[in-house]
FIZA-461178 format. One record per atom (N, C-alpha, C): residue number from 1; atom name; x, y, z; residue in one letter. Coordinates in nm, 3 decimals. Layout:
// residues N
NUM; CA; X; Y; Z; a
...
END
This chain:
// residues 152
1; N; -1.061; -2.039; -3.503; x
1; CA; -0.930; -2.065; -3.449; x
1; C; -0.866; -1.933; -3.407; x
2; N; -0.799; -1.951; -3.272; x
2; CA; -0.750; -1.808; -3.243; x
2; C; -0.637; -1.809; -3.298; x
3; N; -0.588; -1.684; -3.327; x
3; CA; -0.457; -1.617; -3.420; x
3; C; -0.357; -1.619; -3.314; x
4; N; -0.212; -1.650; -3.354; x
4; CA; -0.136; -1.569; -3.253; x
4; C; -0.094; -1.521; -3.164; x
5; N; -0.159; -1.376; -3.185; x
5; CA; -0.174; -1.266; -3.158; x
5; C; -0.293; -1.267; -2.989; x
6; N; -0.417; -1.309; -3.073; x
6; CA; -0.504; -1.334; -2.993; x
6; C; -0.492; -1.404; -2.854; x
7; N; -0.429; -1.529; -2.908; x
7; CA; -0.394; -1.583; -2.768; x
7; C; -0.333; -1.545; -2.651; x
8; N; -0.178; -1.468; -2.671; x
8; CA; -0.130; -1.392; -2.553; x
8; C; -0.232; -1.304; -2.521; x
9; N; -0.325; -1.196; -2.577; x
9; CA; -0.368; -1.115; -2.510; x
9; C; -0.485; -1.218; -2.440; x
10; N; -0.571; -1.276; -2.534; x
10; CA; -0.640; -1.357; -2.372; x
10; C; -0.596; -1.403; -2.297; x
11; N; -0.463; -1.446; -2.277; x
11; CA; -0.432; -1.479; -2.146; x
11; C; -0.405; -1.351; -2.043; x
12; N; -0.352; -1.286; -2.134; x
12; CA; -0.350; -1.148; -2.065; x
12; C; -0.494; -1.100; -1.997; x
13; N; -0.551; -1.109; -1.993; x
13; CA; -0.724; -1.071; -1.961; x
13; C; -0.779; -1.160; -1.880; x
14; N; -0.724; -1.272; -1.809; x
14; CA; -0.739; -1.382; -1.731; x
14; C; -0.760; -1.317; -1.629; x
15; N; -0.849; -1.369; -1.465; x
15; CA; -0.827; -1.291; -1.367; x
15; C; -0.706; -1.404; -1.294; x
16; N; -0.654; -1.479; -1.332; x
16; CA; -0.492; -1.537; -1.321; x
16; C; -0.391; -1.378; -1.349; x
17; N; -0.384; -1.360; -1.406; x
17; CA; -0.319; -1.252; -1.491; x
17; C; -0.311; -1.124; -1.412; x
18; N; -0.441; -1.072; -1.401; x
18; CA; -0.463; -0.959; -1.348; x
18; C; -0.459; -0.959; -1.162; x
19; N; -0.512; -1.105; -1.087; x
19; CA; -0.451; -1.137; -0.947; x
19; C; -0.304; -1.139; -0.964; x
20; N; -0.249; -1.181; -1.050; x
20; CA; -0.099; -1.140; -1.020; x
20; C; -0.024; -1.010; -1.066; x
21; N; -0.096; -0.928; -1.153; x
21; CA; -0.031; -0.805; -1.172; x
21; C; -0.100; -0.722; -1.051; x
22; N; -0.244; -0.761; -0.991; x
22; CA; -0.252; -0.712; -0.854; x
22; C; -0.178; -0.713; -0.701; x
23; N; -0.114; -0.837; -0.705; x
23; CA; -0.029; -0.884; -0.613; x
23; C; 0.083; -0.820; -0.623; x
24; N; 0.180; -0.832; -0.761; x
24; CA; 0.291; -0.744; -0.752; x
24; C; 0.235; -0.569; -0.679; x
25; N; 0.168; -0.522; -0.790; x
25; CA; 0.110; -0.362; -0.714; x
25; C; 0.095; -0.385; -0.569; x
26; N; 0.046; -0.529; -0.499; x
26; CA; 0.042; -0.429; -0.340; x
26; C; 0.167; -0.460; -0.293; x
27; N; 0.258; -0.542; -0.337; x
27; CA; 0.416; -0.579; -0.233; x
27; C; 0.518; -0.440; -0.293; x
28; N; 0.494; -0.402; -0.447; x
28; CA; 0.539; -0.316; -0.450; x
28; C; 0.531; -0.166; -0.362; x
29; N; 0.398; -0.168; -0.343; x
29; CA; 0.375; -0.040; -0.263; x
29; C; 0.345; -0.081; -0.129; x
30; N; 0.341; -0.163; -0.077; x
30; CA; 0.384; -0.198; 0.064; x
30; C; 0.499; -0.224; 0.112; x
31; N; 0.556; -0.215; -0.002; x
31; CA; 0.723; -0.261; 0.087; x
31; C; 0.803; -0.135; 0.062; x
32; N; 0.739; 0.006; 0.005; x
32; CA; 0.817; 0.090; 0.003; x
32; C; 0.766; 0.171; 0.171; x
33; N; 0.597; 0.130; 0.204; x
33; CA; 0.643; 0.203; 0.342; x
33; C; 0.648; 0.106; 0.455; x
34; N; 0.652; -0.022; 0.434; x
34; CA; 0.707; -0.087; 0.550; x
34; C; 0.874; -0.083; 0.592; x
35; N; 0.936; -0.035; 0.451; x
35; CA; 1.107; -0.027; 0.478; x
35; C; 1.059; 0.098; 0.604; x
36; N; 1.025; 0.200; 0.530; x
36; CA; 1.030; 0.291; 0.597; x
36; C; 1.033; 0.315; 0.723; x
37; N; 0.868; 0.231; 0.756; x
37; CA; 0.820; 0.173; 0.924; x
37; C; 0.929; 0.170; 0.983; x
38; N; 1.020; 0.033; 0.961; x
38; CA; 1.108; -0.010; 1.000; x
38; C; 1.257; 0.075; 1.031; x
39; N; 1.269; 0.193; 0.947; x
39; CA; 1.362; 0.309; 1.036; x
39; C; 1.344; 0.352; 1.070; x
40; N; 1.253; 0.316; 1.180; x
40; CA; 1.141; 0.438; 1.259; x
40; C; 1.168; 0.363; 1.414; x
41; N; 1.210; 0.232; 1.440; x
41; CA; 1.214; 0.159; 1.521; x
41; C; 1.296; 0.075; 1.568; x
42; N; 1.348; 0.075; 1.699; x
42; CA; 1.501; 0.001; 1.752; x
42; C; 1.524; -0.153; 1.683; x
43; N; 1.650; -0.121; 1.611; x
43; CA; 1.633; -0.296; 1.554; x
43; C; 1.632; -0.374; 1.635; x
44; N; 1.569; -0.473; 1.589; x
44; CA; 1.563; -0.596; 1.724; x
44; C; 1.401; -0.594; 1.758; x
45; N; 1.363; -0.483; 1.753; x
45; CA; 1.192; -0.415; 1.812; x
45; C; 1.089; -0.454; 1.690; x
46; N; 0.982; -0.500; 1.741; x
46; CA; 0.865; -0.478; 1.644; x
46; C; 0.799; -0.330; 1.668; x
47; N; 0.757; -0.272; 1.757; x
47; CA; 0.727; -0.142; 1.720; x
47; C; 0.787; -0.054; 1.850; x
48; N; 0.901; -0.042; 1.877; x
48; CA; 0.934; -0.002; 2.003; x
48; C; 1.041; 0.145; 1.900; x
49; N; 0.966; 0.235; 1.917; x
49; CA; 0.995; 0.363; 1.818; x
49; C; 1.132; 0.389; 1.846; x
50; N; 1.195; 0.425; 1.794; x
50; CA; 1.337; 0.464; 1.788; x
50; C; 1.335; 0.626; 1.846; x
51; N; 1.394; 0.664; 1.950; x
51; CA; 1.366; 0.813; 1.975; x
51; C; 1.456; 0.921; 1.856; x
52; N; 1.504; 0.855; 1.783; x
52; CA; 1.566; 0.980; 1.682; x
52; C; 1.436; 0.986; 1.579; x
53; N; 1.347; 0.910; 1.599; x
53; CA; 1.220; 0.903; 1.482; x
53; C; 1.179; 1.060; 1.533; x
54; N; 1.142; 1.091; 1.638; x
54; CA; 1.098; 1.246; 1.662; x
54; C; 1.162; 1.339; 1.595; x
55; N; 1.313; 1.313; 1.630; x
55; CA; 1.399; 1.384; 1.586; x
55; C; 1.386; 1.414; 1.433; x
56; N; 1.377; 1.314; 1.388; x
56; CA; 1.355; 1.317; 1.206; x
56; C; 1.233; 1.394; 1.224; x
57; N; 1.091; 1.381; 1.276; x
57; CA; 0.931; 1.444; 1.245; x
57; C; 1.009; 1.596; 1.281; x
58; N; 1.094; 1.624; 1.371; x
58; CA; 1.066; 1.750; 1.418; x
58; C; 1.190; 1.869; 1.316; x
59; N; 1.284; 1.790; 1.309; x
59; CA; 1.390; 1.885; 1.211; x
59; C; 1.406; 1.896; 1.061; x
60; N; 1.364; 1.724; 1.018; x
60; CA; 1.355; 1.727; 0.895; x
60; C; 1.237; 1.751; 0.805; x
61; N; 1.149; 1.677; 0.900; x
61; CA; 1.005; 1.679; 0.820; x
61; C; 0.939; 1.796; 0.881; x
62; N; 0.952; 1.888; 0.957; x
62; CA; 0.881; 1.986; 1.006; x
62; C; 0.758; 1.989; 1.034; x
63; N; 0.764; 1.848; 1.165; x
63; CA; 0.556; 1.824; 1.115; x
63; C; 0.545; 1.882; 1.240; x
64; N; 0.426; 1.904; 1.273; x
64; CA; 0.407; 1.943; 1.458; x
64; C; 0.344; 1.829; 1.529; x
65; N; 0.349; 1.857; 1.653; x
65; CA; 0.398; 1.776; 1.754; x
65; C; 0.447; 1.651; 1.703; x
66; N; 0.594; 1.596; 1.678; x
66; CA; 0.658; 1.517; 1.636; x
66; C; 0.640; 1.408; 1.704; x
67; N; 0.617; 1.426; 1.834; x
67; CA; 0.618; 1.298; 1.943; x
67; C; 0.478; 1.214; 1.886; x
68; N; 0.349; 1.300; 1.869; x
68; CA; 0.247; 1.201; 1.838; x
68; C; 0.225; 1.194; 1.659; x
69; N; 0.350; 1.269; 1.557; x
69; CA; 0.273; 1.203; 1.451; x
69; C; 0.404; 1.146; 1.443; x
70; N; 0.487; 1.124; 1.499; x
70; CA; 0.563; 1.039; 1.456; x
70; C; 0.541; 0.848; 1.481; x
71; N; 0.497; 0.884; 1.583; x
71; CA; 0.414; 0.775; 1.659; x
71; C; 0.284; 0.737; 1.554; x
72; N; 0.218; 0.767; 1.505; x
72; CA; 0.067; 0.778; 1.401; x
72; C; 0.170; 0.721; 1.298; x
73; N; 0.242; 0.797; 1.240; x
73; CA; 0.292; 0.748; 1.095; x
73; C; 0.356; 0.636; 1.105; x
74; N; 0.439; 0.571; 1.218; x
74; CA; 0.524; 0.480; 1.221; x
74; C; 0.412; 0.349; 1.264; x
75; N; 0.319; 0.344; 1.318; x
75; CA; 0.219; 0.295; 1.351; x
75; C; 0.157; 0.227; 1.221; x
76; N; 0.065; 0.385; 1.147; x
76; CA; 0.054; 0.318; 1.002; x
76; C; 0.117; 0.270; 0.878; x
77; N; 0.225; 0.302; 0.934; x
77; CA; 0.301; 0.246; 0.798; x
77; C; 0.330; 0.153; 0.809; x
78; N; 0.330; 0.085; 0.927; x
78; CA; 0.365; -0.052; 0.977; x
78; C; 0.223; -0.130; 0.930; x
79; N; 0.088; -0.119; 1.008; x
79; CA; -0.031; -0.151; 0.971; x
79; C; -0.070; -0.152; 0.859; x
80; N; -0.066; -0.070; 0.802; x
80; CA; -0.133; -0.032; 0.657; x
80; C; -0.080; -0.138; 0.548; x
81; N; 0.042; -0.105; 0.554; x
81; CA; 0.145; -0.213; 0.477; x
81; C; 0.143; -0.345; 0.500; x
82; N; 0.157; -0.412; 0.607; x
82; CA; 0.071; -0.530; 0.633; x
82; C; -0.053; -0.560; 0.568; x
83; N; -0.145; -0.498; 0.593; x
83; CA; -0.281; -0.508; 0.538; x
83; C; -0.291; -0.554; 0.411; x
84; N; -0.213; -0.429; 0.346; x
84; CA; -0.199; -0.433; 0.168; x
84; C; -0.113; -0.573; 0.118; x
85; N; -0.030; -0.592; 0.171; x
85; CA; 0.123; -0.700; 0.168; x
85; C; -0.045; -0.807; 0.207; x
86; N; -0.106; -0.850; 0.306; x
86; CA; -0.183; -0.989; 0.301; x
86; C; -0.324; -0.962; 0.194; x
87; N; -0.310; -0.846; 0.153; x
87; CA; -0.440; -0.812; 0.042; x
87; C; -0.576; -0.834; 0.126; x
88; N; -0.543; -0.774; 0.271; x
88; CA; -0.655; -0.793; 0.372; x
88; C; -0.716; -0.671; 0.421; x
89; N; -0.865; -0.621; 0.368; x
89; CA; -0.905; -0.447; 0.361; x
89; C; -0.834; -0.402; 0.232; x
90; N; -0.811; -0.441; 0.152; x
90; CA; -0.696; -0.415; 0.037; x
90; C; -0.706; -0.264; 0.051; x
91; N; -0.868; -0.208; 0.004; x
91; CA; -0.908; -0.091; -0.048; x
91; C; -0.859; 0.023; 0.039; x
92; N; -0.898; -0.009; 0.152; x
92; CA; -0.880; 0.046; 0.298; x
92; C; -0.725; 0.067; 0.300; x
93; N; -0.679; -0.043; 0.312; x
93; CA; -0.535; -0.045; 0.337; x
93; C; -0.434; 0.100; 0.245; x
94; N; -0.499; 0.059; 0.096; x
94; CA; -0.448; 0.126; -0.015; x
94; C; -0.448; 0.277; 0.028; x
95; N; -0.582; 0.303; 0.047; x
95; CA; -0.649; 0.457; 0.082; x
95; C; -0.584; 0.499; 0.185; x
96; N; -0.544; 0.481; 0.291; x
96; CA; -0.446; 0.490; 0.408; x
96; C; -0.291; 0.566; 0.321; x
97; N; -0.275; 0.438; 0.226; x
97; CA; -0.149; 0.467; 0.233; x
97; C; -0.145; 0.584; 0.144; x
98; N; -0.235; 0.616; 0.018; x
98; CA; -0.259; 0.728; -0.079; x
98; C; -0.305; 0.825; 0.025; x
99; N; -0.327; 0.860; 0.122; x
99; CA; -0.315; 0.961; 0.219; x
99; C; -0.221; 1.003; 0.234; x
100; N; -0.128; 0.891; 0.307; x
100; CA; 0.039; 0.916; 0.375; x
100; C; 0.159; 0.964; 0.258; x
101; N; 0.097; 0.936; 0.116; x
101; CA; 0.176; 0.969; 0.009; x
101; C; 0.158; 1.152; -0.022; x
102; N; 0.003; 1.158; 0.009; x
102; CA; -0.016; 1.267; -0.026; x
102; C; 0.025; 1.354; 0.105; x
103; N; 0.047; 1.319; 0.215; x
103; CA; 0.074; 1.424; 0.294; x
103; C; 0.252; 1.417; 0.296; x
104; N; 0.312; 1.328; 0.262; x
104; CA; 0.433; 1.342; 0.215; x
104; C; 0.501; 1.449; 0.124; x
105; N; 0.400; 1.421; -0.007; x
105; CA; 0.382; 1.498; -0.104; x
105; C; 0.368; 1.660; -0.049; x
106; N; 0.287; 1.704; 0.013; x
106; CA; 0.237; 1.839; 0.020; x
106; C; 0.329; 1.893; 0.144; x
107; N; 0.397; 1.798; 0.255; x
107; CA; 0.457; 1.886; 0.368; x
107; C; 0.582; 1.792; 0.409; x
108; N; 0.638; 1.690; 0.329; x
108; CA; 0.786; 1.683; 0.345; x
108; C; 0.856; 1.700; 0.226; x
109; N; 0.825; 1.608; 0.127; x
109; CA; 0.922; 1.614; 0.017; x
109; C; 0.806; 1.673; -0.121; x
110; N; 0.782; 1.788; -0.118; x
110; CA; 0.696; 1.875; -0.205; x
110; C; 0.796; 1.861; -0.375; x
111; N; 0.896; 1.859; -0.356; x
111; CA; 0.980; 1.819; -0.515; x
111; C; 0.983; 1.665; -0.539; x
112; N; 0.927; 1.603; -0.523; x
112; CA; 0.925; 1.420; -0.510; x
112; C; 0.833; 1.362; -0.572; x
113; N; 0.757; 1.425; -0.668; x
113; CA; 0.633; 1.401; -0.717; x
113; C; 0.642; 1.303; -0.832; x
114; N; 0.728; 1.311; -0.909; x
114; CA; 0.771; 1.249; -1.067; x
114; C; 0.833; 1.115; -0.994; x
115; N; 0.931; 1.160; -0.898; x
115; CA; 0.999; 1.052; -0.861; x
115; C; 1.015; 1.018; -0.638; x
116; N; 0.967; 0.992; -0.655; x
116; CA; 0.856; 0.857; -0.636; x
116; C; 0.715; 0.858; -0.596; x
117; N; 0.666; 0.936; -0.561; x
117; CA; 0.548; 0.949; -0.541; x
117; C; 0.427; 0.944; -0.612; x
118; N; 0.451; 0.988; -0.763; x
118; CA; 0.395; 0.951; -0.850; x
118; C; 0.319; 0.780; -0.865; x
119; N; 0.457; 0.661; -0.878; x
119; CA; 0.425; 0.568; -0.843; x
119; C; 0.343; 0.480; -0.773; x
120; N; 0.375; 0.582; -0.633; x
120; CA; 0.331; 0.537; -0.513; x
120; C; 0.138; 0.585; -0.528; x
121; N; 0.113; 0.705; -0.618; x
121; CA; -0.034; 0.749; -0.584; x
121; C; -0.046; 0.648; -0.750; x
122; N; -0.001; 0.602; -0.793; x
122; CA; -0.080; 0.513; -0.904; x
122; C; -0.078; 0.361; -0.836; x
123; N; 0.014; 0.316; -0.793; x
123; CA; -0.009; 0.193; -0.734; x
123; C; -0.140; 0.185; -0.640; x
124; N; -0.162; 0.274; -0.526; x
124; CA; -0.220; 0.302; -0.440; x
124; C; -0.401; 0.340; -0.541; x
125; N; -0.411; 0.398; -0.601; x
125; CA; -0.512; 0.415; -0.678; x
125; C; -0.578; 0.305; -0.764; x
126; N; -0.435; 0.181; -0.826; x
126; CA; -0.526; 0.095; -0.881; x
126; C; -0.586; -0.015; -0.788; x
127; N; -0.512; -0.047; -0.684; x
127; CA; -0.549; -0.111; -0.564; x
127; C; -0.661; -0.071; -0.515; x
128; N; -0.708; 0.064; -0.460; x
128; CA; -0.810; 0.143; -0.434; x
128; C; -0.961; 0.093; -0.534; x
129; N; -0.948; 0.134; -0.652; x
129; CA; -1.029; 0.078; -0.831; x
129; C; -1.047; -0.104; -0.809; x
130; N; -0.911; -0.191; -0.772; x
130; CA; -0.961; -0.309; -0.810; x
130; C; -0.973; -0.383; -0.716; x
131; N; -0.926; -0.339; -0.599; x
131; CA; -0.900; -0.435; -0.497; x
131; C; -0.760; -0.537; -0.505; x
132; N; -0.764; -0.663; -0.383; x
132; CA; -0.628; -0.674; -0.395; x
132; C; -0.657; -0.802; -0.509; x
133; N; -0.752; -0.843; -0.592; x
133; CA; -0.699; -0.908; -0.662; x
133; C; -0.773; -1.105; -0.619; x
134; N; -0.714; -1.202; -0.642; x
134; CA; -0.753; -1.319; -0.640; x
134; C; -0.633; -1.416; -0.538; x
135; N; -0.515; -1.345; -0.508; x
135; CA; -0.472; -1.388; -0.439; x
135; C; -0.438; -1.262; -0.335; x
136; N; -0.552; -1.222; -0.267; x
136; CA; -0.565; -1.167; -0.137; x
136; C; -0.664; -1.202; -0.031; x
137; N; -0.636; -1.236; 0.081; x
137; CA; -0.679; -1.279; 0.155; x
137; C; -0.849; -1.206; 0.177; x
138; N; -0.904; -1.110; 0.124; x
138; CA; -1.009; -1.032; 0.089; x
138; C; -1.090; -1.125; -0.011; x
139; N; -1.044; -1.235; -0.048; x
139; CA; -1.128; -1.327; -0.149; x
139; C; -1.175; -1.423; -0.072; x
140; N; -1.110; -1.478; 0.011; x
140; CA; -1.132; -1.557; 0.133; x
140; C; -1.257; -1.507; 0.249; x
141; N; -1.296; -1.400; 0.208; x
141; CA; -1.372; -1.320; 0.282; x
141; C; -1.539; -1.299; 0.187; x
142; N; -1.477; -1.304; 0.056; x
142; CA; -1.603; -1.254; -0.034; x
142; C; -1.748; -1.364; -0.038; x
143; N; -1.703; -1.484; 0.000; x
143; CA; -1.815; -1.554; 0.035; x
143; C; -1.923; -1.589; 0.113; x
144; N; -1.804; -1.482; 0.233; x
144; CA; -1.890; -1.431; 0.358; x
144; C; -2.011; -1.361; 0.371; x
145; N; -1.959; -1.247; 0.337; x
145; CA; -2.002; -1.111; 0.311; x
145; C; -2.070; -1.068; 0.199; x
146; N; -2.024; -1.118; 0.092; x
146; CA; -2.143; -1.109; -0.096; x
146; C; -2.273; -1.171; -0.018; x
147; N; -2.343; -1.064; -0.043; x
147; CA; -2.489; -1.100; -0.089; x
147; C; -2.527; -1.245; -0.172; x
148; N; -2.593; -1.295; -0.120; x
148; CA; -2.689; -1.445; -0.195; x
148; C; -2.688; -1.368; -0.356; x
149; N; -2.657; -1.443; -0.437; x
149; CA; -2.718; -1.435; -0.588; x
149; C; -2.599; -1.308; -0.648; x
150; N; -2.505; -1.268; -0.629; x
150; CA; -2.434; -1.175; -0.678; x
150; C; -2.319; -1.247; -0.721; x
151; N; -2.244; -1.185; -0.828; x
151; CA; -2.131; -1.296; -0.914; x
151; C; -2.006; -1.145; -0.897; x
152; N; -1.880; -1.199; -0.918; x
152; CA; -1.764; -1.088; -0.915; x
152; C; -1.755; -1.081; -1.031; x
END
């Protein structure tokens, strides 16, 4: 007879359990750079760039040529985040965005590490490790693509 005790943690250990503590991790870290995307671009617009977005790459963030990474970043952060948000390429998606964290990290906001970025490279890392989980559209796919005779 299970104890207690026992019982919450097996449920805890369910892949019920763990698809949904996967699911929260990718909306959490997809919706911190899809906000972003989204001040990058004329409201009203799906990707029709906002021209002060340069303005931000070129004065604040000090990146070079502002015109094309502003364009690249607003691009992926839009894409990427999608991806992760339908748990579609999860891994892919994730790795994208643990890029964009880390180049954040190293050449805009270099004091931002504890707070928020930290987050952002652990969310992005367990996504990366587990994938998106049992309710990502990447499961819908695994029957395709798995090899004959292989189990998850």
């Amino acid at each position: 007879m299970m104890s207690l005790i026992q019982r919450p943690i097996a449920l805890l250990e369910t892949r019920f359990f763990e698809g949904l503590a996967l699911l929260v991790a990718r909306l959490a870290l997809a919706a911190q750079f899809w906000r972003s995307a989204r001040t990058k671009v004329v409201d009203g617009t799906w990707l029709q760039i906002d021209p002060i977005t340069f303005d931000l790459f070129r004065d604040e963030y000090h990146m070079p040529f502002p015109e094309v990474s502003g364009v690249l970043a607003t691009y992926a952060e839009h894409g990427l985040s999608a991806l992760v948000m339908l748990g579609l390429a999860t891994r892919f998606g994730a790795a994208g965005l643990l890029v964009m964290t880390g180049v954040v990290q190293l050449f805009v906001y270099p004091d931002a590490f504890w707070n928020p970025h930290v987050l952002w490279f652990g969310l992005a890392l367990v996504l990366i490790a587990r994938g998106g989980g049992m309710f990502a559209l990447d499961r819908a796919f695994d029957s395709i693509f798995k090899p004959k005779g292989t189990q998850s």
